[in-house]
N, C-alpha and C positions, 0 to 999 in steps of 0.2 A: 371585868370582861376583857375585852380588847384595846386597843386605844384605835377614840372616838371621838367625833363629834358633839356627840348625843348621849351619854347611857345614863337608866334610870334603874334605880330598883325596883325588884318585882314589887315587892312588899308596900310599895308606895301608895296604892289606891287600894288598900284594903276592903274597906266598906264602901267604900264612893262611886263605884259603878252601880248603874242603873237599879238605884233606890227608889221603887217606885213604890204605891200608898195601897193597893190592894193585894198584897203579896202575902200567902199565907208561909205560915213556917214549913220547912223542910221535914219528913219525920228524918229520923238520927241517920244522917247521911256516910258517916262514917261504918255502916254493916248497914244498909237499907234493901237488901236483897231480900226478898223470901224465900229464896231458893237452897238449900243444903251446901256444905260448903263443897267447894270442888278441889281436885288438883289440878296437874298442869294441863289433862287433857280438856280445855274448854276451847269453846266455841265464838269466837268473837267477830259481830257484824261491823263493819265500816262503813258508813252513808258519806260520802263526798258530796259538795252542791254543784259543781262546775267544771267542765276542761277547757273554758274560755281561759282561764287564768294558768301558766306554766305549770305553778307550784304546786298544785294539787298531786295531777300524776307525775311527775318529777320527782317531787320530797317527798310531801306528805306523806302519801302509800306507802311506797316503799321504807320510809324511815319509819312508821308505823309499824309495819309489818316484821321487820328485821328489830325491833325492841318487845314486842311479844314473842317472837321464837326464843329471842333470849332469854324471855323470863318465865319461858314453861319449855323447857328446856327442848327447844325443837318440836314442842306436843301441839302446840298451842293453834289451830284454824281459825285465819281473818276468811270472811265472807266478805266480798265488795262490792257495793253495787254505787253509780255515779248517776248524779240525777238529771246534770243536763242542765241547771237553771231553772228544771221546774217543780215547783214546789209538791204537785199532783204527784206527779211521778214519785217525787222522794216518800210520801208519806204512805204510797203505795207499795214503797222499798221495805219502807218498817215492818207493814202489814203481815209482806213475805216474811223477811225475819222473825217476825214473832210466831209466823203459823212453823218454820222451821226452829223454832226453841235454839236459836243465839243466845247464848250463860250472858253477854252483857253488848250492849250497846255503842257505839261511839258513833256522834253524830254532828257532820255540819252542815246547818242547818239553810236551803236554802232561801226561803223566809221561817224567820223567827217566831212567830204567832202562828203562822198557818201550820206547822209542825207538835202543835202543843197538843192535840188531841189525840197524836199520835203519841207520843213520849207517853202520855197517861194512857194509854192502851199495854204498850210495854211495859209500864210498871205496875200494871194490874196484872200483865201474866208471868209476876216476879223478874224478870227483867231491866238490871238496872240499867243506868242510861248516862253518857258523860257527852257534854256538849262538848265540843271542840270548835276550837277558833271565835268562833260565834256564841251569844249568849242565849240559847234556845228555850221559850216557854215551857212549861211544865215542870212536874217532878223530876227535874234531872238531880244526880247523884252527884257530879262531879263536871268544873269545867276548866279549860286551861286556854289558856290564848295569852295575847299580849296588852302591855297597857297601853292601851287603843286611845287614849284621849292624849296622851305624850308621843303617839302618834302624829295627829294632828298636829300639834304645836310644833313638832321636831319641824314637820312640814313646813308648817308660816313663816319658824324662825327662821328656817334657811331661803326661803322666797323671798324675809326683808334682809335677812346678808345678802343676798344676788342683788336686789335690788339698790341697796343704802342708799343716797343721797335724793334716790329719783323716785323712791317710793311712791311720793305723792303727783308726780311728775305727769302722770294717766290714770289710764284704768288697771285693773287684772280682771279675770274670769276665772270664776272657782267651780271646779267642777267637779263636785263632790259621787260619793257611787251611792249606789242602790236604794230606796227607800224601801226595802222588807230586810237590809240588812241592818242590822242594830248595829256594830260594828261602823258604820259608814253612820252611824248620826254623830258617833264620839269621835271616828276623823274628825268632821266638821265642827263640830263643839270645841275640840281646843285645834284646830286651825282658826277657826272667830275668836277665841281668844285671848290672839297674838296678835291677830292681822285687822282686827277691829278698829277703828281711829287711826290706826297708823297708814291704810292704803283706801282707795276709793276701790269698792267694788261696784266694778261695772255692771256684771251679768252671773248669775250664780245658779246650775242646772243639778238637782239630781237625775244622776245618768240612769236609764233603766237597764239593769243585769249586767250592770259593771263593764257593757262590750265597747270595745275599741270606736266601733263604725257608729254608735249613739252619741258617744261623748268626740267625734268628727262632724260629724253633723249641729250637735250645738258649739264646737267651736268654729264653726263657718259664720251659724245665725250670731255670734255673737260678733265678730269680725266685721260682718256685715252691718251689726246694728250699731254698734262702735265706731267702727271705722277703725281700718288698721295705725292710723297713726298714735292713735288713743289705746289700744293695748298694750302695756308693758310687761305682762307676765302673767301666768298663769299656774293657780295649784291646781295640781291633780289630786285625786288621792289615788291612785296607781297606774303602773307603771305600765300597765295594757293600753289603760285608756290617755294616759302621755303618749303612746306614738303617735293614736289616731289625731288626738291634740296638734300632734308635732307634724303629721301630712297636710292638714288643713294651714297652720301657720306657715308651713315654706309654698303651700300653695299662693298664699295672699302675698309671699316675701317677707316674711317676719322669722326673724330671731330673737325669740325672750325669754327667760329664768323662764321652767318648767320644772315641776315637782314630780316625784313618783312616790310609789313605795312596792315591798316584794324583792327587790334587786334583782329583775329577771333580767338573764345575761342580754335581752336585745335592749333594756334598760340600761345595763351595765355599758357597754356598746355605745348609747348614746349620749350617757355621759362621759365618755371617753373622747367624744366626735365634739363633745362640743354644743349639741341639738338639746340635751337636759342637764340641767342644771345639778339635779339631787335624787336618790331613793333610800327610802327608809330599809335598812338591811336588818330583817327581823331572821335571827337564827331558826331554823325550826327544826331542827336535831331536840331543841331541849324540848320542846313545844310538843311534838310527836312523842319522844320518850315519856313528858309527866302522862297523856294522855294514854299510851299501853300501860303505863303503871298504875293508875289508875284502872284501868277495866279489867286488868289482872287481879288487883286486889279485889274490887267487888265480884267477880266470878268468882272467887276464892272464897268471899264471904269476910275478907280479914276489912282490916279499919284502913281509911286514907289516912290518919293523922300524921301517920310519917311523911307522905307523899305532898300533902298539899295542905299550907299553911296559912293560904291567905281565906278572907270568904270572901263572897260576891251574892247581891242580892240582885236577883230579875224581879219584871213585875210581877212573877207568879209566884215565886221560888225564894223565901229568904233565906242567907248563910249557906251559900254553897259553897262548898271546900274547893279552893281554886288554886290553881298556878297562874302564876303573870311570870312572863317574860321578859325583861331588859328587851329594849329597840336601839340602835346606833342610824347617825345621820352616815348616809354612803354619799362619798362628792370623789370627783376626780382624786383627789388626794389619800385617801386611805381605801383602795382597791383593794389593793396588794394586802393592807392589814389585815380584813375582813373577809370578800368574800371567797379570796385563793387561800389564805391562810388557813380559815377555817373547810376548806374542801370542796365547795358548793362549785366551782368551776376550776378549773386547771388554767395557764399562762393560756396556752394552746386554745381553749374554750374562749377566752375574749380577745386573743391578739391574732386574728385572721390578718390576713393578709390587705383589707382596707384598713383595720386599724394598728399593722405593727408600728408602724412611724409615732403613732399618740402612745402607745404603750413603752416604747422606746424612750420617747423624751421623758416620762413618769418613772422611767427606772424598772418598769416590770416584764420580766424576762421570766 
């Protein structure tokens, strides 16, 4: 990949993600379509869960969207509809697509289970269906995300490099995201981990819908229940809910290791100031790509085996044909490697005029 911190192969957790006990088999996911094969001119729905989080309408979309033109050769219609956070809403999104006949699916999910009755709606009206980012119940055909549990741990690991010597010295506050998101149980699975025996958890909150202002509000109550002296750091699992994090600690006067992940540039920004410590820089060029090549192929009718190599079993769903992405740790030190290199913001993008002097001393110009 790059040079990192952090990098993992895809290929790493092959089967190991969420192996759960009542999961029936997939039928042949590689052509699971009933629908005739198409050409370029298909039809493709996009279901996003959120525009609380940057990267959705930032990357996502648009890198979506511009890797389907490319591979139907400019023929090719995304349908988009964003759900807001609510789960009602999205599966009412599906609804629409299916009564408008979308050739295939792509969908992240904003709870995981509460979408599953829709996924089996769309593949009953031949419709197949590719989870993205998230591992969504039901018959889905195809998923791609990152490996979410090397997530976590990149997480912890750099919480106890921030912290080394003083580790045990207080407390921290974890503040893990969303319980309907599966995604956020494998943060926290390998952040505990790493950070199990080695640090005193103080206070440990799943944030509800990932927002800034919930995970501000539990780190007040924890502050308070604490007492600031007794906090020494704190993991996020992202970088939304790190600033709220981070307004509450400079309220109390505290400055401690804080975690993120995303690399969203006011992320980026604060690790630059000094205010966060670390964010997980998960590329999503590659992420969006396997995920239109994917829904290309199955509108086409042709087989994923080229495209995606790994499997993954959900609790409903065994051996789904998946892509995992490499994650990198992003710290003050390889900015410039990752996320200007790779194009996701420009010099100009993080070195405003509050922070040219930090960017200056870092060499990035």
């Amino acid at each position: 990949m790059r040079r990192a911190a952090v990098a993992v192969a895809a290929g790493a957790m092959a089967v190991s993600l969420a192996a759960c006990g009542s999961a029936k088999e997939s039928s042949d996911k590689s052509d699971s379509s009933s629908s005739a094969k198409k050409g370029d001119a298909i039809k493709v729905g996009l279901l996003l869960p959120e525009n609380q989080t940057a990267r959705y309408e930032k990357f996502d979309k648009p890198l979506i969207e511009k890797k389907i033109k490319e591979l139907t050769n400019n023929k090719g219609e995304v349908v988009y509809a964003n759900a807001k956070q609510d789960a009602s809403t999205q599966n009412q999104q599906v609804d629409t697509m299916v009564t408008n006949k979308v050739d295939v699916l792509i969908v992240d999910a904003v709870d995981a289970a509460a979408i599953k009755s829709s996924v089996q709606k769309a593949k009953d009206a031949g419709i197949p269906v590719v989870a993205y980012d998230r591992l969504a119940q039901g018959p889905i055909d195809g998923y791609t995300s990152f490996d979410n549990t090397t997530v976590g741990k990149t997480q912890g690991q750099a919480l106890l490099d921030a912290l080394g010597a003083k580790a045990k010295s207080g407390k921290i506050v974890m503040m893990n995201g969303s319980s309907t998101d599966p995604n956020a149980a494998q943060f926290k699975a390998g952040a505990h981990s790493v950070l199990d025996g080695k640090v005193n958890i103080g206070k440990e909150y799943d944030t509800k819908d990932w927002k800034p202002e919930n995970a501000n509000a539990n780190m007040e109550g924890a502050i308070t229940a604490l007492g600031k002296k007794n906090v020494i750091g704190v993991y996020s699992a992202n970088d939304g809910m790190a600033g709220g994090i981070i307004t509450a600690l400079k309220a109390a006067g505290l400055s401690v290791p804080v975690t993120g992940q995303d690399a969203e540039l006011a992320g980026v920004q604060r690790i630059l100031a000094g205010e966060q410590f670390m964010s997980v820089y998960k590329p999503y060029a590659p992420e969006a790509d396997a995920a239109a090549e994917m829904a290309v192929a199955l509108a086409q009718g042709k087989s994923l085996s080229t495209v995606a190599k790994d499997k993954v079993d959900s609790p409903t769903t065994k051996a789904v044909p998946s892509v995992l992405v490499p994650v990198t740790s992003l710290t003050k030190d390889n900015i410039k490697d990752t996320v200007i290199k790779d194009g996701v913001y420009t010099v100009s993008d993080i070195c405003t005029s509050a922070y040219k002097a930090k960017c200056d001393a870092l060499g990035i110009k």
